[in-house]
C-alpha positions as a Markdown table, in Angstrom:
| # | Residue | x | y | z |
|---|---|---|---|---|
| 1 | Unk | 100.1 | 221.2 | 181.7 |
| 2 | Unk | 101.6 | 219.4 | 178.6 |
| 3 | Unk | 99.7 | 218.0 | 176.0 |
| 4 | Unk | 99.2 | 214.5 | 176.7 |
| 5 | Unk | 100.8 | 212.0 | 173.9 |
| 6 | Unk | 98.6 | 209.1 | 172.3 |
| 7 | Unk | 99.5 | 205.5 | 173.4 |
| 8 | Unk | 100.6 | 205.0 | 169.7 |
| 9 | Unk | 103.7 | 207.8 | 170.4 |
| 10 | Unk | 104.1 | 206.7 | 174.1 |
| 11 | Unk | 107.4 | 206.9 | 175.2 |
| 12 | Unk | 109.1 | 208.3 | 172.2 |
| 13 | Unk | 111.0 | 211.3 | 172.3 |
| 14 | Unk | 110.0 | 215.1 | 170.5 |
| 15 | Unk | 112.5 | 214.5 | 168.1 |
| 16 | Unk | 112.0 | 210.8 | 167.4 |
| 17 | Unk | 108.4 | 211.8 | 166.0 |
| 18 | Unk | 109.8 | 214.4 | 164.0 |
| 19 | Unk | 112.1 | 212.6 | 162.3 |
| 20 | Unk | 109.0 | 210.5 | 161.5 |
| 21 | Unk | 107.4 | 213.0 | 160.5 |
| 22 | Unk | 109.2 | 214.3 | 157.6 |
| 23 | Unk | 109.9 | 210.3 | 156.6 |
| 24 | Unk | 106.4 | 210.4 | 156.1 |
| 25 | Unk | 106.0 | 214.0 | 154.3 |
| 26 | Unk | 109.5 | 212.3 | 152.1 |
| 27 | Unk | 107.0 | 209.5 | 151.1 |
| 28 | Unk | 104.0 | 210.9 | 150.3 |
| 29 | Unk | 105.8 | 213.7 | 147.6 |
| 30 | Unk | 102.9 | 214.8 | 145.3 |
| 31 | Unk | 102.5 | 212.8 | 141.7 |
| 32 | Unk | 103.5 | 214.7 | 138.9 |
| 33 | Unk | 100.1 | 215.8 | 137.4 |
| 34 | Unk | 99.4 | 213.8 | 134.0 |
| 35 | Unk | 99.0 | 217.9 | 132.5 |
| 36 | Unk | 102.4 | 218.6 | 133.2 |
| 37 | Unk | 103.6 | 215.4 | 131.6 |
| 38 | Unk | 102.0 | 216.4 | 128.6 |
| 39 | Unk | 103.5 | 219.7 | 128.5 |
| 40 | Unk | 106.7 | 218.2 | 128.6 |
| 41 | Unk | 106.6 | 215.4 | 126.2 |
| 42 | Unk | 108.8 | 215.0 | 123.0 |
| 43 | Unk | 106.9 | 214.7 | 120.2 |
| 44 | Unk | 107.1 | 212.5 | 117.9 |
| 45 | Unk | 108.7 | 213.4 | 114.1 |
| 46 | Unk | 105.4 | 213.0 | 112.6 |
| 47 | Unk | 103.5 | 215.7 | 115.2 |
| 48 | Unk | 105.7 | 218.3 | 113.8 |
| 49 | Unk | 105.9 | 217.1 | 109.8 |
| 50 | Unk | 104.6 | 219.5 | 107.5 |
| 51 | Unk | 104.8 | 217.5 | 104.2 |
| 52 | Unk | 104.7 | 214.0 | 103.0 |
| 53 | Unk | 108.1 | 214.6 | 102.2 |
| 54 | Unk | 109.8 | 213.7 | 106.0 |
| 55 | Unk | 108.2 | 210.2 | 105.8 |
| 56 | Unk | 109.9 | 206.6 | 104.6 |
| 57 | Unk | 107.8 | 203.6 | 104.0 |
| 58 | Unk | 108.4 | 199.7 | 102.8 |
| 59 | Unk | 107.5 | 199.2 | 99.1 |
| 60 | Unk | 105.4 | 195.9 | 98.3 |
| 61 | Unk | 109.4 | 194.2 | 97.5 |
| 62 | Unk | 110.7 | 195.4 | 101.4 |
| 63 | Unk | 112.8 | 198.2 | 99.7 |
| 64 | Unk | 112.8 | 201.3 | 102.1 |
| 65 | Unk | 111.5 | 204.2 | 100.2 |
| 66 | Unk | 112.0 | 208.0 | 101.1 |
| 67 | Unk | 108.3 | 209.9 | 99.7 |
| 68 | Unk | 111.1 | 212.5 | 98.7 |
| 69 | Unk | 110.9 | 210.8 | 95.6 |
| 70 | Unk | 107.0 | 212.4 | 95.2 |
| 71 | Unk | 108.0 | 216.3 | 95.3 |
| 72 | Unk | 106.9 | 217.9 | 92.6 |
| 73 | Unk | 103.8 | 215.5 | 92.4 |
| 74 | Unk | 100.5 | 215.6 | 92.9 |
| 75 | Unk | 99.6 | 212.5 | 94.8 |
| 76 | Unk | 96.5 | 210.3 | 96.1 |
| 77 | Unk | 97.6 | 207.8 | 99.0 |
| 78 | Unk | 94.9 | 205.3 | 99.9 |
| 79 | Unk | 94.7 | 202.0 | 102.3 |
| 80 | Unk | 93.6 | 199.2 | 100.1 |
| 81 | Unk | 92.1 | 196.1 | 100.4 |
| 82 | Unk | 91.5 | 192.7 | 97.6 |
| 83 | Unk | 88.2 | 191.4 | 99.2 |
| 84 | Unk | 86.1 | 194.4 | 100.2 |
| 85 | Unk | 83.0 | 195.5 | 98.1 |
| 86 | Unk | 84.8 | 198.9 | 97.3 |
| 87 | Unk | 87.7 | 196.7 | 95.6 |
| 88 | Unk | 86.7 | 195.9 | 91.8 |
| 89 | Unk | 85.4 | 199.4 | 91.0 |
| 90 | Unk | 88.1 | 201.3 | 93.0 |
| 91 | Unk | 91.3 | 199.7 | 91.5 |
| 92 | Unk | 89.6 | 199.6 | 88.2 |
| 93 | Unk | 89.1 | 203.5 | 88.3 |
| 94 | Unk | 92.6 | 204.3 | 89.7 |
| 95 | Unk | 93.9 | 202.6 | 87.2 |
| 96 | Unk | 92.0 | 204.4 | 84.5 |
| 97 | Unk | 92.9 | 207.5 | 86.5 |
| 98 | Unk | 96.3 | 206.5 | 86.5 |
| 99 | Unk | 96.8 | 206.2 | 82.5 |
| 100 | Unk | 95.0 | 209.6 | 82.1 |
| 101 | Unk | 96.8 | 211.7 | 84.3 |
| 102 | Unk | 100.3 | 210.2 | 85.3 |
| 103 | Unk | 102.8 | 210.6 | 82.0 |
| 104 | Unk | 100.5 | 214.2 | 81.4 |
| 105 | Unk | 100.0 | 215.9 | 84.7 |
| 106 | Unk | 103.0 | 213.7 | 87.1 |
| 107 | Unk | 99.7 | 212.2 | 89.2 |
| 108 | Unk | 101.4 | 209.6 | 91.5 |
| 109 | Unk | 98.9 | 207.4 | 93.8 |
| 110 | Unk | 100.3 | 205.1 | 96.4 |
| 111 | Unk | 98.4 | 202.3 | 97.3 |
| 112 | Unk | 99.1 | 200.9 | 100.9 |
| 113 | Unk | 97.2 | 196.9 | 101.9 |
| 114 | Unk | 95.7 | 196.9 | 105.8 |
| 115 | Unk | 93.9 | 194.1 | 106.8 |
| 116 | Unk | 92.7 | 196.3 | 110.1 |
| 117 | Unk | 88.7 | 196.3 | 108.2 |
| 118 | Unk | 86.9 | 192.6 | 108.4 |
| 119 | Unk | 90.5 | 190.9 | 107.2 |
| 120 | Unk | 90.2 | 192.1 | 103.7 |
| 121 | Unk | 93.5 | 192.0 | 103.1 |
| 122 | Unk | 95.1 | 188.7 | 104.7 |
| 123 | Unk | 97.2 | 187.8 | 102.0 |
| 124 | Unk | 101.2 | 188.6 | 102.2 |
| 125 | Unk | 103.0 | 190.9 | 100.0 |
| 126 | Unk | 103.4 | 187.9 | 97.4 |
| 127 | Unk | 99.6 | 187.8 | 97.3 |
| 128 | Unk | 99.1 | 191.2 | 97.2 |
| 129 | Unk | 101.2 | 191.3 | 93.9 |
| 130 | Unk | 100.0 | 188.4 | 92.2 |
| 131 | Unk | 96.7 | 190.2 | 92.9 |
| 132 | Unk | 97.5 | 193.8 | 91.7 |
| 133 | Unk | 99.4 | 192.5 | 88.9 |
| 134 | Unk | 96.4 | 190.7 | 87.4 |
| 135 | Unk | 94.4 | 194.0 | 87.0 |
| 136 | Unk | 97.1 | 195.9 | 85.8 |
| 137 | Unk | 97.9 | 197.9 | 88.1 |
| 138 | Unk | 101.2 | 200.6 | 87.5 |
| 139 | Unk | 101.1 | 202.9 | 89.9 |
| 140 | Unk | 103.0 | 202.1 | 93.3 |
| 141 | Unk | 102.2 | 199.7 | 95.9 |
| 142 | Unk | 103.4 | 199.5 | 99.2 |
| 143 | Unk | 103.8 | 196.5 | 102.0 |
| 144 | Unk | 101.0 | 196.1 | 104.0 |
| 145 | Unk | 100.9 | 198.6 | 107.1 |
| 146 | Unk | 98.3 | 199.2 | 109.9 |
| 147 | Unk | 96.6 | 203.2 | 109.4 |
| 148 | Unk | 95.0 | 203.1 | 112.8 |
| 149 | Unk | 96.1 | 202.4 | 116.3 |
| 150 | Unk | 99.4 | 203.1 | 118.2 |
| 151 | Unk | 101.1 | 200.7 | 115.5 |
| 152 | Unk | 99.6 | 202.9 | 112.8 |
| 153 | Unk | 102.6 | 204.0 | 110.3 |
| 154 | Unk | 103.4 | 207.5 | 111.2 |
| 155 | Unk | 102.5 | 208.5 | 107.4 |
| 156 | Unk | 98.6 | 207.8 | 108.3 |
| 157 | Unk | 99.3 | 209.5 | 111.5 |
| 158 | Unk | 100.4 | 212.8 | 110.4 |
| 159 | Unk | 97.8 | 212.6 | 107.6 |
| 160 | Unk | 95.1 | 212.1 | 109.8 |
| 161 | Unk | 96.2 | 214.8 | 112.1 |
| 162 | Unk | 96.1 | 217.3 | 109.2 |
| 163 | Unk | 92.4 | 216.5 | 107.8 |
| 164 | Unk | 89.6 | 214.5 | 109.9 |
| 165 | Unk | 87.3 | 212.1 | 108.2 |
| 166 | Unk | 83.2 | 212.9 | 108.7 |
| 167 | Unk | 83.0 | 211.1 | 111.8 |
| 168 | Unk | 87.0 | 211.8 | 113.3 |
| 169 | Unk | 90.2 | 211.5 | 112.4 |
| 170 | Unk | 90.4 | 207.5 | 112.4 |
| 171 | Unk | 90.1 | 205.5 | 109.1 |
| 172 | Unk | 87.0 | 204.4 | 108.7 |
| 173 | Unk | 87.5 | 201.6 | 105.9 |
| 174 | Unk | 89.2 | 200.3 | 102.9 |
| 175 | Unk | 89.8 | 203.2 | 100.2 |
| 176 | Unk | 89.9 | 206.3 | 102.3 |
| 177 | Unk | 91.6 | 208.6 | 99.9 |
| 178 | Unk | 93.8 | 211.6 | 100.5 |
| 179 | Unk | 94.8 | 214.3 | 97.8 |
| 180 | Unk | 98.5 | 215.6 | 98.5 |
| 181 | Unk | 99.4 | 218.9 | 96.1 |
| 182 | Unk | 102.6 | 219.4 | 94.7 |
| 183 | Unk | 104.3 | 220.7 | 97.7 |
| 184 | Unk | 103.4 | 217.5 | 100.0 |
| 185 | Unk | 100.6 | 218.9 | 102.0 |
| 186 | Unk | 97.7 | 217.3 | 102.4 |
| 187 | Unk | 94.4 | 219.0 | 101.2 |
| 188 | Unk | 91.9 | 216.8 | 100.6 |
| 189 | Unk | 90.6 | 213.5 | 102.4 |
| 190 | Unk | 87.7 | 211.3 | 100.7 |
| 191 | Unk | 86.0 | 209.1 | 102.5 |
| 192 | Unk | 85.5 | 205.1 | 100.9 |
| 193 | Unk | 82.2 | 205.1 | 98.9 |
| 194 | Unk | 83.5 | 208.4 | 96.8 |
| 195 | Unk | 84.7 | 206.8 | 93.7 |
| 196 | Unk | 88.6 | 207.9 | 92.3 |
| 197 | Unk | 87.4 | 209.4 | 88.6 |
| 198 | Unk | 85.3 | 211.7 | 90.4 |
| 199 | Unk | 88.6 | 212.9 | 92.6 |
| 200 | Unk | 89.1 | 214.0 | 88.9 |
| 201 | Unk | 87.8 | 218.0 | 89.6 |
| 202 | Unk | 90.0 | 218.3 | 92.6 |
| 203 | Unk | 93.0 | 217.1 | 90.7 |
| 204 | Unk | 92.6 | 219.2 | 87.9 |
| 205 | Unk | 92.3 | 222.3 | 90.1 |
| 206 | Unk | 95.7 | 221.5 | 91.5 |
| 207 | Unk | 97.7 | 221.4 | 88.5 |
């Protein structure tokens, strides 16, 4: 006897429902599994940097700046801030820092503003000058860029990738430091409270 058919497939022919069938099977294709898109992303320029070097970033005046410029040079590169507690005793000491070692030994340090910790940086570039400018300040300064988050300049990225902080690889807060030898690489991070002269051992041992 032939199997009876449901009231739902009444009167419709063998081939009709299998015509459905694959319609169905056509629909309901597997989703690609979110592993396998990772496999085959791109990644991005700064996922496979090895030095400073590959990186551009806007000066405090707009002007786009290739880090190029830096070979041969060992640099510190540290997110700043003009209203945090860290500020006073941090730019004074890079500036000291800055006198002692940059005709002698090449030191280059490159200051970049973020407002991303309690708004302590609000001001525009302008500001940021006027500011810099009134505590002497040579050494170079950059416009104002955010160091975590997917809008995070792909400088911060990379360098964060290469050396975790204590408690993971995000910035913490204003003054994170990072040591760059003369080759570009990055060898050392510091986190806020450690004060720039006493960076001044691990500079000396890369020079």
């Amino acid at each position: 006897m032939p199997p009876r058919r449901s009231a739902r497939n009444a009167g419709k022919s063998p081939q009709t429902e299998e015509i459905q069938e694959i319609a169905i099977e056509t629909k309901e294709k597997p989703k690609k599994s979110k592993k396998n898109a990772e496999i085959n992303k791109v990644p991005e320029p700064w996922e496979t940097a090895e030095t400073i070097y590959e990186f551009t970033a806007k000066d405090i005046n707009g002007e786009e700046v290739s880090l190029e410029k830096y070979k041969g040079h060992v640099c510190i590169i540290v997110n700043v801030a003009s209203r945090c507690g860290h500020t006073k005793s941090n730019y004074e000491q890079f500036v000291e820092l800055y006198d002692k070692y940059a005709k002698d030994k090449g030191l280059r340090i490159l200051a970049f503003p973020c407002n991303q910790f309690g708004g302590q940086e609000p001001g525009d570039s302008a500001k940021i000058c006027e500011f810099v400018k009134a505590r002497n300040v040579k050494f170079d300064m950059f416009e104002k860029i955010s160091v975590n988050g997917k809008n995070a300049h792909p400088l911060y990225k990379f360098m964060k990738e290469k050396i975790a902080g204590p408690n993971g690889k995000d910035i913490k807060w204003n003054f994170t430091k990072f040591i760059i030898n003369e080759d570009g690489k990055v060898v050392e991070r510091h986190v806020p409270a450690k004060k720039p002269l006493t960076l001044m051992e691990s500079l000396e041992k890369l020079w």
